[in-house]
Every structure is written in C-alpha cells, then in structure tokens.
C-alpha positions as CSV (number, residue, x, y, z in Angstrom):
1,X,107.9,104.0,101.1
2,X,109.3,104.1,104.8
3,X,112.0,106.6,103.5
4,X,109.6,108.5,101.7
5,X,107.5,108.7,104.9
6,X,110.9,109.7,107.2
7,X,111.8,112.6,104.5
8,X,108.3,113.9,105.3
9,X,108.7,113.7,108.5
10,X,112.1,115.3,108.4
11,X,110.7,118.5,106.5
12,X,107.4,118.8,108.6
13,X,109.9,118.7,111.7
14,X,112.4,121.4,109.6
15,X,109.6,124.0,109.5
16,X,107.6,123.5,112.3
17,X,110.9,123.8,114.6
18,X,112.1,127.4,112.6
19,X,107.8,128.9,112.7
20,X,107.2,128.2,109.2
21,X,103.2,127.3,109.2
22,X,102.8,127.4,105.3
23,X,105.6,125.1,104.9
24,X,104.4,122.7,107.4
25,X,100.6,123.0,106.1
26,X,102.1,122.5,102.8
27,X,103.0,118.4,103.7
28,X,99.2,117.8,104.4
29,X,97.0,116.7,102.0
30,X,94.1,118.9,101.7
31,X,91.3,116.2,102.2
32,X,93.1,114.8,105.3
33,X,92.4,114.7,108.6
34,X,94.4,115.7,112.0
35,X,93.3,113.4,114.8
36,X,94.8,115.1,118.0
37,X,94.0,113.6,121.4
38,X,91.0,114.9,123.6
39,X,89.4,116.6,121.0
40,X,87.8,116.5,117.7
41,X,89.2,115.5,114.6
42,X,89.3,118.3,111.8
43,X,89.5,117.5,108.2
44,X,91.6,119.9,105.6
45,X,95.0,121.4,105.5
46,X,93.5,124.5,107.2
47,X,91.3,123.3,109.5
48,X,94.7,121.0,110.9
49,X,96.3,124.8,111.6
50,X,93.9,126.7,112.9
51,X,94.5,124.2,116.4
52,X,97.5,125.5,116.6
C-alpha cells in the first residue's frame, strides 16, 4: 500500500510540475474531496481544479 500511495504521489507531482491539469485530475477519485487550508472543502475531481 505505502508504495502504491508514493507512485501516486510521484505521478501527481510528474504532471502537476510540467502543467498537465487532466493528468493530475485524472489521480482523484471523482467522489473525493480536496481539503485545502482556510477555505472550504470541495468534493469531485473538478471541483478540486477549479481552486487552482
């Protein structure tokens, strides 16, 4: 589990880094939530990207 979690991590870090929003919205699950701090959560893969 912990290296499945790291080779996540590595590819969400991979195409955020080079710009690639569809391939970093891809790794979220579509019924999860993105918790930031000082403001609201927002549930779904596309509410997660419209913050940033």
């Amino acid at each position: 589990l912990f290296q499945e979690i790291k080779s996540r991590q590595a590819e969400f870090m991979k195409a955020f880094n080079s710009g690639d929003a569809a391939g970093a919205a891809a790794l979220y699950d579509p019924e999860g939530y993105f918790m930031p701090n000082g403001i609201d959560p927002v549930k779904g893969r596309a509410g997660s990207f419209l913050l940033t």
